[in-house]
Each structure stands twice: as structure tokens, then as C-alpha cells.
ModelCIF file with pLDDT and N, C-alpha, C, O atoms, coordinates in Angstrom:
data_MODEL
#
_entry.id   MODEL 
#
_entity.id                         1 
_entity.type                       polymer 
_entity.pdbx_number_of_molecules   1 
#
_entity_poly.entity_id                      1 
_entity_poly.type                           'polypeptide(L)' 
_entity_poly.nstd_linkage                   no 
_entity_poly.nstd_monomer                   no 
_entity_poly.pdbx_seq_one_letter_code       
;(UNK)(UNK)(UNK)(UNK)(UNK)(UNK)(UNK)(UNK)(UNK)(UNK)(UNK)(UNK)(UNK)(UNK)(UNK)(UNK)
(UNK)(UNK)(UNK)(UNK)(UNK)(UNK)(UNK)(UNK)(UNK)(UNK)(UNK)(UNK)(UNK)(UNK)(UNK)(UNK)
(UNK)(UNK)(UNK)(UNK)(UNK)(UNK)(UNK)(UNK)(UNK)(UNK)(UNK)(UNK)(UNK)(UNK)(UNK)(UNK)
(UNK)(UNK)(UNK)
;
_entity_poly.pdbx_seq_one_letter_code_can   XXXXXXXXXXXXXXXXXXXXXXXXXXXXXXXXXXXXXXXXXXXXXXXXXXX 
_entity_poly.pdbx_strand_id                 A 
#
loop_
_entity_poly_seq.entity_id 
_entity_poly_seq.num 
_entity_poly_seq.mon_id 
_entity_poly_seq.hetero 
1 1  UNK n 
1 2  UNK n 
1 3  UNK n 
1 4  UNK n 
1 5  UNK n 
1 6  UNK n 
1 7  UNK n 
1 8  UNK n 
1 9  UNK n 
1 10 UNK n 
1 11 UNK n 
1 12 UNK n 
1 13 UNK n 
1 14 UNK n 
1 15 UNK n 
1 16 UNK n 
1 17 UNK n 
1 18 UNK n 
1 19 UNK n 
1 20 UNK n 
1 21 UNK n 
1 22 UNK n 
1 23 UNK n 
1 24 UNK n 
1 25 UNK n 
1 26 UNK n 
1 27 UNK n 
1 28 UNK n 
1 29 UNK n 
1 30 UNK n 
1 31 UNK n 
1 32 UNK n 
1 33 UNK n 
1 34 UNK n 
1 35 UNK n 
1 36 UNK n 
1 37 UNK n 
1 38 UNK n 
1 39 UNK n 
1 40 UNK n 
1 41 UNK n 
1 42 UNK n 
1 43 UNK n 
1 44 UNK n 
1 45 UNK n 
1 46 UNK n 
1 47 UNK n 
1 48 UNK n 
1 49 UNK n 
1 50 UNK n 
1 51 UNK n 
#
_struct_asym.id          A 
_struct_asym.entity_id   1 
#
loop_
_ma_qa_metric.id 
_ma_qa_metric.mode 
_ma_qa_metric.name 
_ma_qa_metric.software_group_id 
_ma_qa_metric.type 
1 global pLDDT . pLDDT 
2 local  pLDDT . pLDDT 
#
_ma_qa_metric_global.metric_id      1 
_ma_qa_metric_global.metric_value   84.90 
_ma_qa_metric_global.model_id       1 
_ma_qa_metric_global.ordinal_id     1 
#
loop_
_ma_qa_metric_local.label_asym_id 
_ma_qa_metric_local.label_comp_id 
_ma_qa_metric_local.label_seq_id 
_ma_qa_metric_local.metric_id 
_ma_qa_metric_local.metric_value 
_ma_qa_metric_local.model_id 
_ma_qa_metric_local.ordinal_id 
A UNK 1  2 64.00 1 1  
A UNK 2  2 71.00 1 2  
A UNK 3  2 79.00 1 3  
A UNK 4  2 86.00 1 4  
A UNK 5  2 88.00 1 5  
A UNK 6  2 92.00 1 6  
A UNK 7  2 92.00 1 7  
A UNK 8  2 93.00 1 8  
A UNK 9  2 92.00 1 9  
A UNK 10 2 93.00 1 10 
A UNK 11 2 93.00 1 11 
A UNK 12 2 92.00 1 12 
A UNK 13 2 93.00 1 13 
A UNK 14 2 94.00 1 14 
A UNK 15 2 92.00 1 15 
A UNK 16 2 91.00 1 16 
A UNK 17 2 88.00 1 17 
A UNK 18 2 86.00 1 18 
A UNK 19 2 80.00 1 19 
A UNK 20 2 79.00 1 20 
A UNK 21 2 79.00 1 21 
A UNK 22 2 84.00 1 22 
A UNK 23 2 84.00 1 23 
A UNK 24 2 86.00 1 24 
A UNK 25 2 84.00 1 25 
A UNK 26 2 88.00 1 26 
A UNK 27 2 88.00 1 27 
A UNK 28 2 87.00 1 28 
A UNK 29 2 89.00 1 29 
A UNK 30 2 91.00 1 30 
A UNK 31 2 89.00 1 31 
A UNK 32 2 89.00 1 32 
A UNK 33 2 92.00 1 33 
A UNK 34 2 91.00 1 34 
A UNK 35 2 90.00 1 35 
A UNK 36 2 88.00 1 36 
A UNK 37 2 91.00 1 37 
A UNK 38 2 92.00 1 38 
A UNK 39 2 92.00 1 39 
A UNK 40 2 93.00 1 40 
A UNK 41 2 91.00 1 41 
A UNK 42 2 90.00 1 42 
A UNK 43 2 89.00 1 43 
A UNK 44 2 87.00 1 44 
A UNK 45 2 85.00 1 45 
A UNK 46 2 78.00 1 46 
A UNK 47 2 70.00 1 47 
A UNK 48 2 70.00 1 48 
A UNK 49 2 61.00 1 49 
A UNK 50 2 56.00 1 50 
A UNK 51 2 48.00 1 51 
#
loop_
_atom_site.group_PDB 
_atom_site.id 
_atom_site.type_symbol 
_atom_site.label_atom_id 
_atom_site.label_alt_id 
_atom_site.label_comp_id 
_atom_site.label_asym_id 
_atom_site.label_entity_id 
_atom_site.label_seq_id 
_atom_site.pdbx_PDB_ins_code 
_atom_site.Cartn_x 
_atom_site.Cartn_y 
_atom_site.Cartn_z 
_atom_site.occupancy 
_atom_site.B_iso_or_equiv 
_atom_site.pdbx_formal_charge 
_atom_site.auth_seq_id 
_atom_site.auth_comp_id 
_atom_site.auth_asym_id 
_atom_site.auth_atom_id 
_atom_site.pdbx_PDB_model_num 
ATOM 1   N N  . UNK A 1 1  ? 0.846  -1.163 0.000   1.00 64.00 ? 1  UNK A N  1 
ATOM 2   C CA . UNK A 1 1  ? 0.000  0.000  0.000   1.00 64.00 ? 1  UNK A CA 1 
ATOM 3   C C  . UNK A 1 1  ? 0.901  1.239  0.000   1.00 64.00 ? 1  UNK A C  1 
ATOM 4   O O  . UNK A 1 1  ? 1.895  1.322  0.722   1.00 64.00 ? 1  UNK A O  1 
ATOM 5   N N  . UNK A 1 2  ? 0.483  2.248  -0.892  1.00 71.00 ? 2  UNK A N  1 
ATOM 6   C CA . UNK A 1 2  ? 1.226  3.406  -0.458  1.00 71.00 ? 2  UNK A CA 1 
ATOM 7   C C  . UNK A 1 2  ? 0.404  4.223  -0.763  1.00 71.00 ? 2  UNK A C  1 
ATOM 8   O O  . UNK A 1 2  ? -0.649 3.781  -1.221  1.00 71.00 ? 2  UNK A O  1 
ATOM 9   N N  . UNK A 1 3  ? 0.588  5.944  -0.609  1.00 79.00 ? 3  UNK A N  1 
ATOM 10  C CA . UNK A 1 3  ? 0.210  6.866  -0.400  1.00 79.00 ? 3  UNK A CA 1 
ATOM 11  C C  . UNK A 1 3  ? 0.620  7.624  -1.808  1.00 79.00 ? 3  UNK A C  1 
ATOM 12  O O  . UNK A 1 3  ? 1.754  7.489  -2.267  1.00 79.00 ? 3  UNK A O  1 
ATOM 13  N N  . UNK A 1 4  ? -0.745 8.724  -2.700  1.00 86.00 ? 4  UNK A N  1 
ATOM 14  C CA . UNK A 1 4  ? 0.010  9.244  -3.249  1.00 86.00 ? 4  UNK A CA 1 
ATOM 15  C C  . UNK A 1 4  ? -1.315 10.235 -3.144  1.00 86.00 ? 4  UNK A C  1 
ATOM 16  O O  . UNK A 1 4  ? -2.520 10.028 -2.998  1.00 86.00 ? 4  UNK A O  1 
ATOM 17  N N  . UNK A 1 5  ? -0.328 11.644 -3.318  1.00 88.00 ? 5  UNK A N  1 
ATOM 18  C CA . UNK A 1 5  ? -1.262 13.213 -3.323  1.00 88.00 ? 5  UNK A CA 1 
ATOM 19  C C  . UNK A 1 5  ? -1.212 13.847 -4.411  1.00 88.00 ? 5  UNK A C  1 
ATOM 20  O O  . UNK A 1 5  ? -0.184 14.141 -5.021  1.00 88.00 ? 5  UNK A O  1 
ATOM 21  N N  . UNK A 1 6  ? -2.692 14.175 -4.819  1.00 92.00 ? 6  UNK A N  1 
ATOM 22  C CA . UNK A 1 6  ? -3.081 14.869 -6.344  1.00 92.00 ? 6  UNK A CA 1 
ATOM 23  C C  . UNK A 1 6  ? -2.663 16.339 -5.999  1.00 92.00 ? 6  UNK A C  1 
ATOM 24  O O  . UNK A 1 6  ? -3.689 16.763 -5.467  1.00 92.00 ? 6  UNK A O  1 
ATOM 25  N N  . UNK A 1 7  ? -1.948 17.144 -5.992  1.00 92.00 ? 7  UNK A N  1 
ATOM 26  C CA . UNK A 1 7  ? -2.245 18.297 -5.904  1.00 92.00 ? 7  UNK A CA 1 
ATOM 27  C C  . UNK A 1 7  ? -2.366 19.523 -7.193  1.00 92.00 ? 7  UNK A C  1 
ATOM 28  O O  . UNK A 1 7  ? -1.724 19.353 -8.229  1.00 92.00 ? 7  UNK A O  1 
ATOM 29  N N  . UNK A 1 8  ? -3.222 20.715 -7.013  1.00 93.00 ? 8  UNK A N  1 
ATOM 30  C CA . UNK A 1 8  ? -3.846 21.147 -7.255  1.00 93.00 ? 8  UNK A CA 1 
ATOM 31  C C  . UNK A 1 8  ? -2.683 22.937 -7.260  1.00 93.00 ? 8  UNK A C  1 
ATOM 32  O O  . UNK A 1 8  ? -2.556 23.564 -6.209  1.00 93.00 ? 8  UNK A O  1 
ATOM 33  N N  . UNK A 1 9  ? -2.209 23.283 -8.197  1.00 92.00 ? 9  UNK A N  1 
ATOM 34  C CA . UNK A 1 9  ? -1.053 24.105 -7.758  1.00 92.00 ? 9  UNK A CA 1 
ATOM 35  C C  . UNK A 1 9  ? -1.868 25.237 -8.447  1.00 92.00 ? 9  UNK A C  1 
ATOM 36  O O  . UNK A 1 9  ? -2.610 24.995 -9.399  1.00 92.00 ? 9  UNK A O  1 
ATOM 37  N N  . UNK A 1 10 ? -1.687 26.581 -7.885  1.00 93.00 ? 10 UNK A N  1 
ATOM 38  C CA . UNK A 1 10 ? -2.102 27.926 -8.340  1.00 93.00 ? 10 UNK A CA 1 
ATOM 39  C C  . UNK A 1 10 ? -2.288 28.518 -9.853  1.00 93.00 ? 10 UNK A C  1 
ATOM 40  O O  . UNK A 1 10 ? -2.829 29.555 -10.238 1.00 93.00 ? 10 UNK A O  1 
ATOM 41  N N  . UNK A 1 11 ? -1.631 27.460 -10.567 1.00 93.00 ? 11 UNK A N  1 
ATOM 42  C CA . UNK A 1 11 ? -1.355 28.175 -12.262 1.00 93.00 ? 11 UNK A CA 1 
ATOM 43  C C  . UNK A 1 11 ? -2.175 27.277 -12.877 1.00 93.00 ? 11 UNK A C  1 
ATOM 44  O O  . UNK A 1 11 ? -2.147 27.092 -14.094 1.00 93.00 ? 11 UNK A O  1 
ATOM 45  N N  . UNK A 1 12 ? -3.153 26.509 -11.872 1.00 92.00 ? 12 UNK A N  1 
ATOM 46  C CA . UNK A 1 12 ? -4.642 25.303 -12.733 1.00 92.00 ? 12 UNK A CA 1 
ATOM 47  C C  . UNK A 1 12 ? -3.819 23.870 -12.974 1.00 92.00 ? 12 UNK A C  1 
ATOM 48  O O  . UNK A 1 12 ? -4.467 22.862 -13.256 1.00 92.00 ? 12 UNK A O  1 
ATOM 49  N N  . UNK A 1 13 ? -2.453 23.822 -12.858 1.00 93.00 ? 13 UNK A N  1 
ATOM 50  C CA . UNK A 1 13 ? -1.833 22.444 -13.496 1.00 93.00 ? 13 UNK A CA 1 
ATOM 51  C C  . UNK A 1 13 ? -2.541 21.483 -11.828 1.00 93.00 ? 13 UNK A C  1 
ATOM 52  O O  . UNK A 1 13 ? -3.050 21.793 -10.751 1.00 93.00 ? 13 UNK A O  1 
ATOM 53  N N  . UNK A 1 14 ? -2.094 20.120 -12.637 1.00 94.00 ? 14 UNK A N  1 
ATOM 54  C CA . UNK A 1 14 ? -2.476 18.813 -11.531 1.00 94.00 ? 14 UNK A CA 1 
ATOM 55  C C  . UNK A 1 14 ? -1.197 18.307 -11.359 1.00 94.00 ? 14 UNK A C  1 
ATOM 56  O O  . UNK A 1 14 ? -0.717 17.784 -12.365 1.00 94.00 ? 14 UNK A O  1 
ATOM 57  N N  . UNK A 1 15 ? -0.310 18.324 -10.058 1.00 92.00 ? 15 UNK A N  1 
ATOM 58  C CA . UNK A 1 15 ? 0.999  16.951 -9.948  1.00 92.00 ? 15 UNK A CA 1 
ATOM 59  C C  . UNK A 1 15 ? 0.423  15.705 -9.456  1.00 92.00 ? 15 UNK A C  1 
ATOM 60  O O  . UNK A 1 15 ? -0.279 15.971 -8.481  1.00 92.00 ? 15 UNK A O  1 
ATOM 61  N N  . UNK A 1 16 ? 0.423  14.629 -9.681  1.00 91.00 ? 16 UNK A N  1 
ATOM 62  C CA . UNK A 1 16 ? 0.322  13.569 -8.836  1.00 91.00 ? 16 UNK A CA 1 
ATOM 63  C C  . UNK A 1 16 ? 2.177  13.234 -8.700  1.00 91.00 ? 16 UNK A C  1 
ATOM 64  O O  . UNK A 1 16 ? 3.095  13.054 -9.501  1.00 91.00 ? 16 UNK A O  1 
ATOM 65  N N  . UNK A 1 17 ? 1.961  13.305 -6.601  1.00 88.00 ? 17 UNK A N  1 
ATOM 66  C CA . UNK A 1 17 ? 3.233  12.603 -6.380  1.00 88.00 ? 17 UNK A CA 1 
ATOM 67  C C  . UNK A 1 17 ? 3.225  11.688 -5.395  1.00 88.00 ? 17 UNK A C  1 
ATOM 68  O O  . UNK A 1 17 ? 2.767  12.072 -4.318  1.00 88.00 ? 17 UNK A O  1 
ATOM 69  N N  . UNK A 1 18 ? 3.772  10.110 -5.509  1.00 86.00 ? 18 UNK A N  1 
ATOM 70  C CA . UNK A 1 18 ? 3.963  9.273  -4.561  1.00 86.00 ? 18 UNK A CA 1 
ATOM 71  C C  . UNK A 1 18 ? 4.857  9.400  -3.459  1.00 86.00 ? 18 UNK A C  1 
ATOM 72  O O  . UNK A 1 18 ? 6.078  9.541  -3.523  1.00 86.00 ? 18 UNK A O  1 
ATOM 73  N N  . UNK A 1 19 ? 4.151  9.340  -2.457  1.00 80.00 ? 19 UNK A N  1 
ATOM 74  C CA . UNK A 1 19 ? 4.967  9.574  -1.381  1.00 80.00 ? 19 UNK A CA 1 
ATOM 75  C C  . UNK A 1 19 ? 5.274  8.228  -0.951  1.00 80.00 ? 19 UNK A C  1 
ATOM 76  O O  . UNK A 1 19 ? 4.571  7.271  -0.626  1.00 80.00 ? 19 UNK A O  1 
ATOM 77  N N  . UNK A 1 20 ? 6.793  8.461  -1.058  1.00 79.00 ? 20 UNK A N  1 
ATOM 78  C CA . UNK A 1 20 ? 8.018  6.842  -0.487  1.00 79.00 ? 20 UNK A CA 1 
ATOM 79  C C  . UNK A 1 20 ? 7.649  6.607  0.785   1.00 79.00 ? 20 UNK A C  1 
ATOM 80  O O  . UNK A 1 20 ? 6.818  7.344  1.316   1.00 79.00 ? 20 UNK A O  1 
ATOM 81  N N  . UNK A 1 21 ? 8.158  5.649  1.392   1.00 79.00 ? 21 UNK A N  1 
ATOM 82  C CA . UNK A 1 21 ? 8.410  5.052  2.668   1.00 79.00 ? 21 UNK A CA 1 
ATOM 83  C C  . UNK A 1 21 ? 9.260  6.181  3.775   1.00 79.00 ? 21 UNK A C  1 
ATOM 84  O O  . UNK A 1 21 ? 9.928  6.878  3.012   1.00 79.00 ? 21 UNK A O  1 
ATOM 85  N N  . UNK A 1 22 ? 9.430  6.491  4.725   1.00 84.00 ? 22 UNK A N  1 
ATOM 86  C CA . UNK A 1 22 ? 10.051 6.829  4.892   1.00 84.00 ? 22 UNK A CA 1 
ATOM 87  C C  . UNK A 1 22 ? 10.740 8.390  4.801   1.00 84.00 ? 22 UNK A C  1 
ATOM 88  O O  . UNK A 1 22 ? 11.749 8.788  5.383   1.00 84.00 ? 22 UNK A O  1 
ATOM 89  N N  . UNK A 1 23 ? 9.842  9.138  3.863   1.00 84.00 ? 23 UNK A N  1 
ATOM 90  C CA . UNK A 1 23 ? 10.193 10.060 3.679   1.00 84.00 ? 23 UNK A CA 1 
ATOM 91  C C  . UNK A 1 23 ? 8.958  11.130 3.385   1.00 84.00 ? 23 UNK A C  1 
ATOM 92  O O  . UNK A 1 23 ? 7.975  11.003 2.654   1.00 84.00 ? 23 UNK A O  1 
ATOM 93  N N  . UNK A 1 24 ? 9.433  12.372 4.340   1.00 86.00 ? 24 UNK A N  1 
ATOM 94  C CA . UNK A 1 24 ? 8.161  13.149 5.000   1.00 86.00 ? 24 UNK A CA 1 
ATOM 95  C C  . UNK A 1 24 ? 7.293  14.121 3.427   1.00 86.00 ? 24 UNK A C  1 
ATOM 96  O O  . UNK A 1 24 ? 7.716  14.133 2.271   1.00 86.00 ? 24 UNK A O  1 
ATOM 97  N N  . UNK A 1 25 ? 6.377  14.626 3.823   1.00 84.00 ? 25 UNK A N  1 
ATOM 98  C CA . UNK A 1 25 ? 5.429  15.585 2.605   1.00 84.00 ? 25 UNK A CA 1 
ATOM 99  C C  . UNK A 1 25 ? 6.252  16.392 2.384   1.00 84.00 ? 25 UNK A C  1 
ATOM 100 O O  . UNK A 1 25 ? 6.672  16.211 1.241   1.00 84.00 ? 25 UNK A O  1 
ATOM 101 N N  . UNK A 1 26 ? 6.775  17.286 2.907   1.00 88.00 ? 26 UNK A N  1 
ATOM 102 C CA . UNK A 1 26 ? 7.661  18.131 3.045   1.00 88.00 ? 26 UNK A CA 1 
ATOM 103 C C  . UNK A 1 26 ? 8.880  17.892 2.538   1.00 88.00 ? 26 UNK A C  1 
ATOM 104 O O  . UNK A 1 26 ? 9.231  18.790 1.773   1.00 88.00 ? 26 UNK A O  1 
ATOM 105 N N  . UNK A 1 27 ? 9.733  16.946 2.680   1.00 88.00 ? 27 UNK A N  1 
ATOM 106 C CA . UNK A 1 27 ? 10.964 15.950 1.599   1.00 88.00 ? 27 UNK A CA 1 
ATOM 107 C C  . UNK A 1 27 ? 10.689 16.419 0.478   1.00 88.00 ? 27 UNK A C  1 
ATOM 108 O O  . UNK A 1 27 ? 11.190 17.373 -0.116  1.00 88.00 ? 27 UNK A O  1 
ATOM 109 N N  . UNK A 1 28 ? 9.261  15.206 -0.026  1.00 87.00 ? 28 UNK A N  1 
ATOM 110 C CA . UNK A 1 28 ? 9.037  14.739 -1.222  1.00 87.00 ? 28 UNK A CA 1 
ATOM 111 C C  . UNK A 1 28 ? 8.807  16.431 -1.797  1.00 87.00 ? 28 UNK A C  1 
ATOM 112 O O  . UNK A 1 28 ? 9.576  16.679 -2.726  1.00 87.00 ? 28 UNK A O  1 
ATOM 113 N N  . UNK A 1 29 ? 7.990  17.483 -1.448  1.00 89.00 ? 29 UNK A N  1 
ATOM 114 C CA . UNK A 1 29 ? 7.414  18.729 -2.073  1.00 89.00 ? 29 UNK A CA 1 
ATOM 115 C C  . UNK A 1 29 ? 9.050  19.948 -2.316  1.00 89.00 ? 29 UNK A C  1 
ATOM 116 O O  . UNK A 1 29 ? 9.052  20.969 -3.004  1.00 89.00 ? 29 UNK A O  1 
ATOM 117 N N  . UNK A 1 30 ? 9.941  19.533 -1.719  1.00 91.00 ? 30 UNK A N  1 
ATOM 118 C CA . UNK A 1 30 ? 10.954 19.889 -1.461  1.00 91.00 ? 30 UNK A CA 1 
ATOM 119 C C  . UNK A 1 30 ? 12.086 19.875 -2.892  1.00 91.00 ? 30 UNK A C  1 
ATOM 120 O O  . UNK A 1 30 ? 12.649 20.711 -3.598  1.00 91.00 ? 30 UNK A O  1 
ATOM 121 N N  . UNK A 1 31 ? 11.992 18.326 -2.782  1.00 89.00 ? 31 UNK A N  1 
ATOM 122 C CA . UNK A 1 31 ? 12.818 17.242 -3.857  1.00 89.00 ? 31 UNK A CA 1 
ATOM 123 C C  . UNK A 1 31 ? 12.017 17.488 -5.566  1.00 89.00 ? 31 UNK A C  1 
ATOM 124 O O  . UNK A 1 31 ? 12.624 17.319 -6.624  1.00 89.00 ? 31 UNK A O  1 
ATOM 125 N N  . UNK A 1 32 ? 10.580 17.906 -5.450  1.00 89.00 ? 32 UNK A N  1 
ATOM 126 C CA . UNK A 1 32 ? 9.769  18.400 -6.684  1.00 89.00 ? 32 UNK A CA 1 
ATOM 127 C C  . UNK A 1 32 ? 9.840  20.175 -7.012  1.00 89.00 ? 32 UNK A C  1 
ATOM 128 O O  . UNK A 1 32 ? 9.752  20.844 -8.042  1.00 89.00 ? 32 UNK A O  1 
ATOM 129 N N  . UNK A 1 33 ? 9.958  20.360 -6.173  1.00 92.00 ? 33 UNK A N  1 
ATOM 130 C CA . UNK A 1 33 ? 10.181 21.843 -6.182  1.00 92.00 ? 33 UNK A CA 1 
ATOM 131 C C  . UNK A 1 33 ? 8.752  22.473 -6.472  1.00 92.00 ? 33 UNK A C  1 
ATOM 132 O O  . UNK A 1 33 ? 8.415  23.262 -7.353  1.00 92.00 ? 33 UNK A O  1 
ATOM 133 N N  . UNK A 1 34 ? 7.910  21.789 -5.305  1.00 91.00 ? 34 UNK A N  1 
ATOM 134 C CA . UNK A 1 34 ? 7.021  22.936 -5.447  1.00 91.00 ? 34 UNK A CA 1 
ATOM 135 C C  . UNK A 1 34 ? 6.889  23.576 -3.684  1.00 91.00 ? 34 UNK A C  1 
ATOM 136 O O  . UNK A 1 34 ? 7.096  22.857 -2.707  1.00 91.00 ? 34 UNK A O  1 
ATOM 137 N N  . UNK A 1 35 ? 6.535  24.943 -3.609  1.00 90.00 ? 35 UNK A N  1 
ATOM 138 C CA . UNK A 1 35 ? 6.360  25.232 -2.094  1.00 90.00 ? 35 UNK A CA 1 
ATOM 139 C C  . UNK A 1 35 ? 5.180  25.135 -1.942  1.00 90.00 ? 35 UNK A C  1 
ATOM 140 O O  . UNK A 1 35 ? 4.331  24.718 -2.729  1.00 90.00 ? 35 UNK A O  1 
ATOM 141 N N  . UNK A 1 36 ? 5.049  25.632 -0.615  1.00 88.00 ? 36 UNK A N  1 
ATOM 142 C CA . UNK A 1 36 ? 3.801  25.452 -0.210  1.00 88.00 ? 36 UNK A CA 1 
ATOM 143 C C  . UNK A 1 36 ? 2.516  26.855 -0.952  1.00 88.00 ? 36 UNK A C  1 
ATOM 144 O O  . UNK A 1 36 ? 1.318  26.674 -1.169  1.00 88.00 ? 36 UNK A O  1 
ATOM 145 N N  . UNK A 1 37 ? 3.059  27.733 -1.107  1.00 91.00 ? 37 UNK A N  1 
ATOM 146 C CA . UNK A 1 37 ? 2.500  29.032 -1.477  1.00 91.00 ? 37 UNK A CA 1 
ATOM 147 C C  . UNK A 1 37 ? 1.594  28.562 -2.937  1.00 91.00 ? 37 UNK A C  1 
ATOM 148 O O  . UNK A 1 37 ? 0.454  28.780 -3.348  1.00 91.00 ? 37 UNK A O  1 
ATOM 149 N N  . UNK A 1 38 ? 3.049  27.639 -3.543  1.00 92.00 ? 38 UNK A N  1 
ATOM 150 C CA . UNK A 1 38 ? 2.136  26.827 -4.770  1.00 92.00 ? 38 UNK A CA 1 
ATOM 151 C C  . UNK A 1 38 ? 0.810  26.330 -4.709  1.00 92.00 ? 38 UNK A C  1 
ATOM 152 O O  . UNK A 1 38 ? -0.183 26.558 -5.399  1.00 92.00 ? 38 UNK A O  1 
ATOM 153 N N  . UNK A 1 39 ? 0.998  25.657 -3.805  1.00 92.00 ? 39 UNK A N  1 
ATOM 154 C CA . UNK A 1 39 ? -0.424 24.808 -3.658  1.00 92.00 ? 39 UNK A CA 1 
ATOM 155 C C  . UNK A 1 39 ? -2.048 25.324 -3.490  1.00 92.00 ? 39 UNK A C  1 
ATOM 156 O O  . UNK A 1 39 ? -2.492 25.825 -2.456  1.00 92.00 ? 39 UNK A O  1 
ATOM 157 N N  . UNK A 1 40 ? -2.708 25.126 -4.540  1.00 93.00 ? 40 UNK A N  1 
ATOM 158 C CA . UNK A 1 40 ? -4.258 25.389 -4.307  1.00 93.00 ? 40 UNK A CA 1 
ATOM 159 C C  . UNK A 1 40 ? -5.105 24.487 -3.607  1.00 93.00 ? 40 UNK A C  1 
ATOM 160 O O  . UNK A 1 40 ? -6.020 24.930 -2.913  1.00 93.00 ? 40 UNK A O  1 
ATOM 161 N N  . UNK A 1 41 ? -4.894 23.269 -3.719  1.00 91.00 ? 41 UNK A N  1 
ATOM 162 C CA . UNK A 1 41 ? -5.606 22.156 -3.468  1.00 91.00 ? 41 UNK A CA 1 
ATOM 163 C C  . UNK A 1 41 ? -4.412 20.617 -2.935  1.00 91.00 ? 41 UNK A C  1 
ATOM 164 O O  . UNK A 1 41 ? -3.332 20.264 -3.410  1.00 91.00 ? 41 UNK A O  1 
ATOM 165 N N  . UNK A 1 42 ? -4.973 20.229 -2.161  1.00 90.00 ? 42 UNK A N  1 
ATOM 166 C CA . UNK A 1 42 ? -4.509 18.460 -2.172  1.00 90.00 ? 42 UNK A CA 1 
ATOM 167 C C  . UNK A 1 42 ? -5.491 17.963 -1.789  1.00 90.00 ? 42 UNK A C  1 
ATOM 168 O O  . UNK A 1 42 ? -6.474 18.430 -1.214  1.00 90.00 ? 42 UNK A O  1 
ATOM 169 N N  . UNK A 1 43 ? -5.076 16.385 -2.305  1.00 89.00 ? 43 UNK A N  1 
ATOM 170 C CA . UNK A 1 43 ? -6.108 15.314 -2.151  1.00 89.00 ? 43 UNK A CA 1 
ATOM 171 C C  . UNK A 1 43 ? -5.202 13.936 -1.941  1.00 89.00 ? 43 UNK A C  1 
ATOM 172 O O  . UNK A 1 43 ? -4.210 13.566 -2.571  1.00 89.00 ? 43 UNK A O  1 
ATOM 173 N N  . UNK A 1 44 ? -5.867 13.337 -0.880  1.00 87.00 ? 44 UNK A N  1 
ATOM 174 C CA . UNK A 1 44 ? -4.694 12.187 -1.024  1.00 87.00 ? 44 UNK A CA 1 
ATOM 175 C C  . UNK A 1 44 ? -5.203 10.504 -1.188  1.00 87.00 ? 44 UNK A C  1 
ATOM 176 O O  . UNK A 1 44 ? -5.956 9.761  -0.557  1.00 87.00 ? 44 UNK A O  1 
ATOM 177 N N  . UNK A 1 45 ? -4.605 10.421 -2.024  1.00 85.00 ? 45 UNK A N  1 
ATOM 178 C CA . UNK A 1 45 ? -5.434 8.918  -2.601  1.00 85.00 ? 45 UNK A CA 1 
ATOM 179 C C  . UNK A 1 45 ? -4.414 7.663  -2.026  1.00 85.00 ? 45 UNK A C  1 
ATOM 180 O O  . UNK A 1 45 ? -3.205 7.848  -2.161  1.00 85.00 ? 45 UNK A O  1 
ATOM 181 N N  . UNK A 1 46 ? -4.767 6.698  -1.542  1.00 78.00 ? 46 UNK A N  1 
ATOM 182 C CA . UNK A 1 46 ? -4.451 5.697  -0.603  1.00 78.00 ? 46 UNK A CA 1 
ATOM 183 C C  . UNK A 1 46 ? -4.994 4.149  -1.525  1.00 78.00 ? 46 UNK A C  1 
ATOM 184 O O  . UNK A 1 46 ? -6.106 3.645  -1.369  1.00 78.00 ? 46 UNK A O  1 
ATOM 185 N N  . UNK A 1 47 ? -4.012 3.651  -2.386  1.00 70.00 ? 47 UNK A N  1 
ATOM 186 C CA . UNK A 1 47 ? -3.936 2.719  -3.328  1.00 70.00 ? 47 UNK A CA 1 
ATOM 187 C C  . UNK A 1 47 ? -2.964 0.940  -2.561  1.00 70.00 ? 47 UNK A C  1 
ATOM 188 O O  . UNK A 1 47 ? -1.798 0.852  -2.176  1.00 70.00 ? 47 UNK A O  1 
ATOM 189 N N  . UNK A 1 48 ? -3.832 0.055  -2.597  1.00 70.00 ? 48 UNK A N  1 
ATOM 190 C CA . UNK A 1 48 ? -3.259 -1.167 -2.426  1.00 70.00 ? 48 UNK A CA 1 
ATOM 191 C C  . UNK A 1 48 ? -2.545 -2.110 -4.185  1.00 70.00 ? 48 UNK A C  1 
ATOM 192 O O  . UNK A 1 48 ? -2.948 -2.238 -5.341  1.00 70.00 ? 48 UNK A O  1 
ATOM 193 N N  . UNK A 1 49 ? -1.516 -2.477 -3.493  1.00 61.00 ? 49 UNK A N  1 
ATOM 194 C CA . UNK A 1 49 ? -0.876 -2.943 -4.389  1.00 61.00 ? 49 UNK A CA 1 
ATOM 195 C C  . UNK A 1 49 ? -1.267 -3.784 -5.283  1.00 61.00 ? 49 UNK A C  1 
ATOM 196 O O  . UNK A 1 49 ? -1.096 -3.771 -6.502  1.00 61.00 ? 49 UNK A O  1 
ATOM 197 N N  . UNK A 1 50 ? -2.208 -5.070 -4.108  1.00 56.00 ? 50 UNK A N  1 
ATOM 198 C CA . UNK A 1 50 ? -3.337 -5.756 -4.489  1.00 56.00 ? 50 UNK A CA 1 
ATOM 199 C C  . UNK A 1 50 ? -3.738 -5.978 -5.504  1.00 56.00 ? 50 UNK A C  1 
ATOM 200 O O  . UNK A 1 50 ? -3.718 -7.058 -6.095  1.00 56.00 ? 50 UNK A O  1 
ATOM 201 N N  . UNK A 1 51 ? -4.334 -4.563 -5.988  1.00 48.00 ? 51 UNK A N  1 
ATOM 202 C CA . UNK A 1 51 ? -5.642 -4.518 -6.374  1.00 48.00 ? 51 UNK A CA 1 
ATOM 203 C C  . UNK A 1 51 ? -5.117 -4.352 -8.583  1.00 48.00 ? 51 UNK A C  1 
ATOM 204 O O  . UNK A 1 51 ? -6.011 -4.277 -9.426  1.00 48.00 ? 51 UNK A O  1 
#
């Protein structure tokens, strides 16, 4: 299972990014280069491998 967040950034674009094991929202938004000021929206979708 892992974790991944749609977000929703100020200029209308969509990122989807998977967030690793181990490594915080803040890392991952860091390592993509978006800040927080970017952000309009998140959503976080919670996917089994499973499936």
C-alpha cells in the first residue's frame, strides 16, 4: 500500500506525487520543487498494491 497526493497548484496544473516510505510531505514537495505558497488544493489517494 502506499500513499500518493493529487495536488492542485495555483497556475490550474495537476501533480500527482507518490509519497516513499520513509520520507516526510515536506521531503518529497521539497525534492519536486514545489512550495507550499504553490499549492491550491490536495487530495490524497491511498492505493493497495493488491488490487
Amino acid at each position: 500500500m502506499y500513499q500518493m497526493r493529487i495536488f492542485t497548484l495555483r497556475d490550474g496544473t495537476k501533480r500527482k506525487i507518490k509519497i516513499e516510505v520513509g520520507m516526510t510531505l515536506q521531503d518529497k514537495l521539497e525534492k519536486e520543487g514545489i512550495t507550499e505558497s504553490d499549492i491550491f488544493q490536495m487530495q490524497l489517494v491511498i492505493q493497495d498494491d493488491n488490487i
